[in-house]
Steps between C-alpha positions, in 0.01 A plus 500: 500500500417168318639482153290481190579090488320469853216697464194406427270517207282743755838654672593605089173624457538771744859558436423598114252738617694622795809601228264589204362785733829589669631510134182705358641765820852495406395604153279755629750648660738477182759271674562276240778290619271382772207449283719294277655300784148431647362385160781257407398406896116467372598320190737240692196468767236377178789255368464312812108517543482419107786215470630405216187246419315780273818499274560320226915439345516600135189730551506874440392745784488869498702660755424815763667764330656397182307506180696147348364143522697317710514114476589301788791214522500357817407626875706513820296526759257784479728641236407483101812486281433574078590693300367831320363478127803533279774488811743229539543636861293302780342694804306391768200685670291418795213281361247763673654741235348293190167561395300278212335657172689667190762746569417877389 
């Protein structure tokens, strides 16, 4: 199997939908470790069709799954490192993970 970094933009395309609907099945059948494993797969996947190019440093994203704006500080590789609104703690997420727009 290629890794993510080799594929290409076409080759991530069908991976993304080949582990959204594996995940969508996992979740069906109420295994939720493998659903979660195969969506942090699918999320990892988008960072490297994506890239870090849609991303701006000292912008604020929403992130899948938390409800807190999260500004970023720098990137390493597909990775975007910020913090959370009122955290001192920095995290990093797959860039796939962010999303644009106000956070809920």
């Amino acid at each position: 199997m290629k890794r993510y970094s080799e594929m290409t933009l076409a080759e991530l395309q069908m991976e993304m939908e080949h582990l959204r609907r594996e995940a969508e099945a996992q979740k069906a059948r109420g295994d939720q470790v493998s659903h979660g494993i195969l969506e942090q797969k699918f999320y990892l996947a988008k960072s490297y069709y994506l890239g870090t190019t849609p991303f701006t440093v000292g912008r604020s994203y929403r992130v899948y799954g938390h409800d807190q704006p999260f500004t970023v500080d720098y990137f390493n590789g597909v990775f975007a490192w910020g913090r959370f609104s009122g955290s001192d703690e920095q995290v990093g997420f797959p860039v796939g993970m962010l999303e644009e727009g106000p956070v809920a």
